[in-house]
C-alpha atoms as one frame of an Amber mdcrd trajectory, in Angstrom:
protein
  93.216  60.178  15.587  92.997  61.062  19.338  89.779  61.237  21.104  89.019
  62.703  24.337  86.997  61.299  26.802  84.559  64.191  27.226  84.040  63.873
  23.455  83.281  60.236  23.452  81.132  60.775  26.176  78.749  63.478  24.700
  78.765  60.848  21.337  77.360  58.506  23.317  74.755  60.171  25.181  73.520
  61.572  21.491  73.143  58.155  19.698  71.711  56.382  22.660  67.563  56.900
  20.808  69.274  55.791  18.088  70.412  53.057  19.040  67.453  51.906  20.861
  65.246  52.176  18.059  67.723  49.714  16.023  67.493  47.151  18.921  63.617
  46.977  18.827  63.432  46.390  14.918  65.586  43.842  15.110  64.418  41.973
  18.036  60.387  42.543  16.672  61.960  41.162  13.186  63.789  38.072  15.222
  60.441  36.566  17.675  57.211  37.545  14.712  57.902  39.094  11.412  59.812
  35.631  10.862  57.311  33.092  11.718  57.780  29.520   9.729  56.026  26.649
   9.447  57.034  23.571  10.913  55.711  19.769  11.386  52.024  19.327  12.400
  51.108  22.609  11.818  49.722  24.177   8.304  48.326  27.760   7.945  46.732
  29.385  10.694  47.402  26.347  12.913  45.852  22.897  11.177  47.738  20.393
  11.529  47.511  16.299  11.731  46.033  17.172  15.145  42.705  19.075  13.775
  42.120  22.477  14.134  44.033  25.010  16.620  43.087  28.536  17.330  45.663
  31.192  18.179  46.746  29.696  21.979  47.504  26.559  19.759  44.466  24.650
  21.336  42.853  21.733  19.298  39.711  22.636  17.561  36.537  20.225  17.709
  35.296  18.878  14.870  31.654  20.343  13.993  28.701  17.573  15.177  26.746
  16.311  12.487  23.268  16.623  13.128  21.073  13.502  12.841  17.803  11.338
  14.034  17.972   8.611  15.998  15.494   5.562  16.184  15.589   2.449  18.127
  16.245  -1.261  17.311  13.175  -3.318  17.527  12.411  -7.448  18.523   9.382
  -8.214  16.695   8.182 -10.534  14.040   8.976  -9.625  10.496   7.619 -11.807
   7.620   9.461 -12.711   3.991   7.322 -11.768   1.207   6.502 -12.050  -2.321
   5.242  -9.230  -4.065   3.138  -8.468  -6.695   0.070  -6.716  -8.144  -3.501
  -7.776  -9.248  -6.914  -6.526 -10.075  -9.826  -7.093  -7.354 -12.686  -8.554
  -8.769 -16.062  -9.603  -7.311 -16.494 -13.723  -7.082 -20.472 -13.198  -8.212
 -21.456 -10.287 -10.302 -24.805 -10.054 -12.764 -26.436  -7.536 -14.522 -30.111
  -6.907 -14.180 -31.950  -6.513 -17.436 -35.474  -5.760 -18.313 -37.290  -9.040
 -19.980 -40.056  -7.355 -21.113 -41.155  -3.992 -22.762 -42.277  -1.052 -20.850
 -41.465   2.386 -19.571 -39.163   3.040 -16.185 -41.969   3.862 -13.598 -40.004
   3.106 -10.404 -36.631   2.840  -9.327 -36.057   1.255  -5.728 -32.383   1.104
  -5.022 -29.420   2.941  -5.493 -26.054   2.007  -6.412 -24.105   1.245  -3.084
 -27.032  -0.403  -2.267 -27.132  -3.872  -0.917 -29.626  -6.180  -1.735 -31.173
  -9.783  -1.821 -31.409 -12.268  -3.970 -35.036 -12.145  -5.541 -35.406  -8.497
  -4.022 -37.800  -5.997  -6.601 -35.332  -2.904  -8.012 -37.428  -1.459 -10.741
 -41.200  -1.420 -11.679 -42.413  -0.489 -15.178 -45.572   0.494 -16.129 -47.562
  -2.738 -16.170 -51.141  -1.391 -17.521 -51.327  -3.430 -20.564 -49.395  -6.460
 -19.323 -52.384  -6.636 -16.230 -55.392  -6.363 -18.860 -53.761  -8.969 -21.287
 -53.248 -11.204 -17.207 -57.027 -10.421 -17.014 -58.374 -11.104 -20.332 -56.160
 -14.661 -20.328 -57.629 -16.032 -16.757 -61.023 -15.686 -18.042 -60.219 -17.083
 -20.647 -58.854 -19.896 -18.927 -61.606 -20.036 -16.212 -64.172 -20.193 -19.230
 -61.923 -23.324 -20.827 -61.566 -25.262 -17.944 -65.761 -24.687 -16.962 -66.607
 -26.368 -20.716 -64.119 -29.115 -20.210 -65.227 -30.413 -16.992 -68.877 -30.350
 -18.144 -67.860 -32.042 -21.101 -65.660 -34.750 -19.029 -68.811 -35.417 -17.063
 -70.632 -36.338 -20.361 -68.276 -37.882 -21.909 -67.766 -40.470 -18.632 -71.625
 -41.382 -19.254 -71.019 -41.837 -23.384 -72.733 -38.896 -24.407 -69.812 -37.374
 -26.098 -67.250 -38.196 -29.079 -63.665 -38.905 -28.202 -63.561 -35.701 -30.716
 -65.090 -33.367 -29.034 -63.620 -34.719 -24.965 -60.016 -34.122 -26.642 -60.730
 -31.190 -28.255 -61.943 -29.240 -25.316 -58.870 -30.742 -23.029 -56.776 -28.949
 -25.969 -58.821 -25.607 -25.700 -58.196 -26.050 -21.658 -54.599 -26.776 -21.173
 -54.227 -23.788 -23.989 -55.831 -21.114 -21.980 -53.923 -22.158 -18.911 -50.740
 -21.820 -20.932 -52.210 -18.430 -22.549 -52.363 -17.154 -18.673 -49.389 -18.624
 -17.088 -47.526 -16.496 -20.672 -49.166 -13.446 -19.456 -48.790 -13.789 -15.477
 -44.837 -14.214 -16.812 -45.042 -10.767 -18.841 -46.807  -8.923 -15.724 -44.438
 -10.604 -13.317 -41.436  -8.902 -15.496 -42.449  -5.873 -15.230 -41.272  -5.925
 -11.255 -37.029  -6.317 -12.264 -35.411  -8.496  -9.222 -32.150  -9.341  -8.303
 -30.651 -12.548  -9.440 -27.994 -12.577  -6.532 -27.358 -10.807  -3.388 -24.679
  -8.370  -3.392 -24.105  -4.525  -3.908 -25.271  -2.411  -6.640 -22.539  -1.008
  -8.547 -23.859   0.486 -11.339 -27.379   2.068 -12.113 -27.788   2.154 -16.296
 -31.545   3.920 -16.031 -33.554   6.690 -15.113 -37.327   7.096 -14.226 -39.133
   7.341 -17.434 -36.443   5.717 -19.733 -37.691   2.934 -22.049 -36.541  -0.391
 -22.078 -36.605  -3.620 -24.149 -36.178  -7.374 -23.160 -32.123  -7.362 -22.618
 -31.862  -3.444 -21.935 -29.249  -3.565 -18.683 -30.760  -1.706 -15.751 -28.511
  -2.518 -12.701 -25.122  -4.099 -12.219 -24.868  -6.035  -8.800 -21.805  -7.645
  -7.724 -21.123  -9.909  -4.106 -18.449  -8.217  -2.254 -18.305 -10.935   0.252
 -15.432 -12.059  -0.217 -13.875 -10.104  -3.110 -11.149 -11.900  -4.944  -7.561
 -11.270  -6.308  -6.075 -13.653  -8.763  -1.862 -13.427  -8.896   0.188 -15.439
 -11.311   3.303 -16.647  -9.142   6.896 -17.909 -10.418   6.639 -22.021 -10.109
   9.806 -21.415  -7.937   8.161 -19.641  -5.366   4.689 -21.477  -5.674   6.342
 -24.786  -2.950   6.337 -22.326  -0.464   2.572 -20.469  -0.700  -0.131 -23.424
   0.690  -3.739 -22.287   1.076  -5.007 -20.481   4.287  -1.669 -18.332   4.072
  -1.955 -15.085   4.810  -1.333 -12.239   2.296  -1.711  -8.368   2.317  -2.864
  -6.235  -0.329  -2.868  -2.961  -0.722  -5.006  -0.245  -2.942  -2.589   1.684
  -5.596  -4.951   4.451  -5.612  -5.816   5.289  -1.767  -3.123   3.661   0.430
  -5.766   1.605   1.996  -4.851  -1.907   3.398  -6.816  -5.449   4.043  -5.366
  -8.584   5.241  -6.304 -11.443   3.196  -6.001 -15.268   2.996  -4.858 -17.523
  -0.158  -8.299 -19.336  -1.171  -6.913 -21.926  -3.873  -3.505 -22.737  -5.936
  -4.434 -23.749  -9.259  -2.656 -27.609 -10.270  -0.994 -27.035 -13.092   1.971
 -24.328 -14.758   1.075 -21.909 -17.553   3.553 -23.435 -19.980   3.249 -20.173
 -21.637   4.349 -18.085 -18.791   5.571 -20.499 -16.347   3.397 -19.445 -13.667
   0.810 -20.818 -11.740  -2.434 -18.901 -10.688  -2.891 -18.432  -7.005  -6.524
 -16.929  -5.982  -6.703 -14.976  -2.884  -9.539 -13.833  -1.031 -10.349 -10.553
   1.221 -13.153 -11.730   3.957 -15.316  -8.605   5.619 -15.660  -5.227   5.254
 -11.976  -4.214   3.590 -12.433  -0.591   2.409 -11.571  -2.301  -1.033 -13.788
  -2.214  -4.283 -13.975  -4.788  -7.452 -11.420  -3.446  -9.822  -9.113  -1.675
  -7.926  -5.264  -2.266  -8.443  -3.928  -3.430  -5.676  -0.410  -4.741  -4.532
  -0.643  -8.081  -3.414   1.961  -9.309  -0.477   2.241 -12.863  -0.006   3.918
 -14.183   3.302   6.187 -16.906   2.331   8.011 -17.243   6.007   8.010 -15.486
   9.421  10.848 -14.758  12.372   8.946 -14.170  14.802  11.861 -12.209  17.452
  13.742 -10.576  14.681  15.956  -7.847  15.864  14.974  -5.137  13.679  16.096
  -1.665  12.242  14.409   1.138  10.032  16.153   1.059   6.453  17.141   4.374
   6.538  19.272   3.433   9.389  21.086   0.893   6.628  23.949   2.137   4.516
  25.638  -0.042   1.815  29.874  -0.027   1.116  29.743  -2.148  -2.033  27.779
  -5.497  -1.418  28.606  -4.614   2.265  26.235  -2.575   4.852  26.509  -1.254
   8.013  25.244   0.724  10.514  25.681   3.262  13.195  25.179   3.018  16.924
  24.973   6.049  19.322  26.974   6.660  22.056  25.340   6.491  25.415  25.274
  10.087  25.603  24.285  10.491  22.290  27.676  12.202  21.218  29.506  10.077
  18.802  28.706   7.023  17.066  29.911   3.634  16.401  30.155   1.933  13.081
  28.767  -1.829  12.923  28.487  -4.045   9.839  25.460  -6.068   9.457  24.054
  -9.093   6.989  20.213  -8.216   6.513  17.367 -11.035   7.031  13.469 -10.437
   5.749  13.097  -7.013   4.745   9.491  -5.065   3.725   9.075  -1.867   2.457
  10.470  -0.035   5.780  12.068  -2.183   8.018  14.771  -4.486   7.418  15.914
  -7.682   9.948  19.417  -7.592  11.451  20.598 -11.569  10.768  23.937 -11.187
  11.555  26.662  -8.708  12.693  29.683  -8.967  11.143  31.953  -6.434  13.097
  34.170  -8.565  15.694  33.034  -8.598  19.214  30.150  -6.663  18.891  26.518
  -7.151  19.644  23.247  -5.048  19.021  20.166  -5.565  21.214  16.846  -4.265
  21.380  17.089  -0.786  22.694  20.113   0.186  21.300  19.880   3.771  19.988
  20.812   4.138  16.325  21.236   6.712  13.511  17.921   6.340  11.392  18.611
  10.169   9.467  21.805  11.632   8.175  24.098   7.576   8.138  25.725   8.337
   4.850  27.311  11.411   6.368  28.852   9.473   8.938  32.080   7.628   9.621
  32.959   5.643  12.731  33.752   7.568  15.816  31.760  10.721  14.437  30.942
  13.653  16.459  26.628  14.016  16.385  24.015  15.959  17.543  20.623  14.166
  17.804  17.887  16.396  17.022  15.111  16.771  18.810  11.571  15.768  18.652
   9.585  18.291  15.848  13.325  18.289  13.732  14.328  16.491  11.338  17.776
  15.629   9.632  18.724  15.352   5.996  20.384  12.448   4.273  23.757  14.359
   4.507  23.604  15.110   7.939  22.426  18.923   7.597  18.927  19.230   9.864
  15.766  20.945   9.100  12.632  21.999  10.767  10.025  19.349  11.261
């Protein structure tokens, strides 16, 4: 087959679109529509290098948000823990000792009062006429028997009749010292000093000999009595302080141990320790309390909240910011004394490492956190969760 030039020519010059569409499919399908993936990269650009956006640069890892608190050098005491019942050393109740009707009540319960102070009157008419009727009585006895002594010193009188007046005599003065004693009750006193506690009677309410009108108690001190381990008694010696605190309204009072009782409660195995709250405490008799005993102090204990503490088996560790408060550092510690919020550093186990008082550490959002982590401290009014996510304080 021949073919002219001029033919070739005009074929050329009419596939030339053609062809240029067929050269920019397949060089599109060569450089994108055949992308692979290849070492350190997976999906949209993650890799073994973190995150990478579309330019391929490395992504940073989100910061964790957390609180941060400060290590401590103060004293921090070893304690034994328990719980008691406060009870009042002295308490009494006041009862009536006579019959008679509630005319008068003088105190009220939170009340203090003195030993020998008048609480309560009761009507006392017939108790003063029966007084009455018994010193004239007695005053009339005592007259006939020193006339009669007189006569009977000069012999004008039996031995009969002396004696039997001195009877009559000493009888009326016991008749009216036995009803001076039933007016006197009708005035109820306290048998102690103390507090009243409890108030059992109205105005106007009848009473009995024994019927209980007030309950007094001494708060001063008030008393705690704890039954210790014998293992852990060696170490308690009296004058040692202890704190207690009330179940019921969070309030606290420093106390002392009074006595250590000498022998073991074969029973139990115990022995019973008395403690004793001096001055005005807040606490009341019969309030359950939780007694802390301190068995040993350090005085310039490095110390660290316990939130700031997270355990890895038997192991525990902390973490320590960054000086700029970006990332964190993971240290291993052995604990010392611990209480119910803070917790002594004893030792540091991580190699060439050393905490000191100042350091900044991670108090809110540890578990979340490994060594080298990226954070973000919150600020003051914010608070972070256990898992790192923060919230509004």
């Amino acid at each position: 087959m021949i073919i002219k030039y001029g033919s070739i020519s005009m074929l050329v010059r009419r596939l030339a679109p053609l062809l240029t569409v067929l050269l920019f499919v397949a060089a599109v399908g060569c450089g994108g529509g055949g992308k692979t993936e290849g070492p350190g990269q997976q999906g949209h650009g993650r890799g073994p290098g973190g995150q990478r956006g579309e330019n391929g640069a490395k992504k940073e890892e989100p910061a964790i948000a957390v609180s941060a608190g400060e290590v401590t050098q103060e004293p921090i005491s070893s304690l034994y823990s328990t719980s008691a019942t406060l009870r009042a050393d002295r308490q009494a109740t006041v009862i009536a000792r006579t019959r008679g009707v509630v005319r008068r009540l003088a105190v009220e319960e939170g009340n203090a009062v003195s030993a020998g102070q008048p609480l309560a009157n009761l009507e006392d008419e017939e108790q003063t006429i029966a007084a009455a009727r018994a010193r004239s009585a007695e005053e009339t006895a005592r007259r006939d028997y020193e006339r009669l002594s007189g006569l009977y010193d000069r012999g004008l009188v039996s031995v009969d009749e002396y004696e039997s007046k001195r009877r009559d005599a000493e009888d009326a003065l016991h008749a009216l010292e036995l009803a001076e004693l039933e007016l006197s009750r009708t005035v109820i006193r306290a048998q102690i000093a103390g507090m009243v506690v409890i108030r059992h009677l109205d105005v106007g309410a009848t009473v009995s000999d024994g019927t209980a009108v007030y309950d007094l108690a001494d708060l001063q001190p008030l008393y705690a009595d704890v039954n210790i381990p014998e293992r852990h008694v060696t170490r308690l010696q009296p004058g040692q302080d202890v704190l207690l605190t009330a179940d019921a309204t969070g309030t606290v009072a420093r106390a002392v141990i009074e006595r250590i009782a000498p022998a073991v409660d074969p029973a139990t195995g115990t022995v019973k320790v008395t403690v004793a709250v001096e001055g005005e405490s807040g606490l009341r008799p019969g309030a359950f309390i939780r007694v802390d005993i301190v068995t040993d102090t350090h005085v310039d204990a490095l110390v660290v909240a316990r939130s700031a503490l997270v355990a890895e088996g038997r192991r525990w560790h902390l973490y320590r910011l960054s000086e700029d408060g970006t990332t964190v550092e993971q240290i291993e510690v052995e604990l010392g004394f611990e209480n119910s919020d803070r917790v002594e550093i004893a030792t540091i186990t991580t190699a060439e490492i050393a905490i000191e008082p100042g350091d900044r550490i991670v108090i809110v959002g540890a578990p979340a956190l490994s060594d080298g982590a990226t954070v973000r401290v919150m600020e003051e009014g914010a608070r972070a969760t256990p898992s790192g996510e923060a919230q509004a304080g």
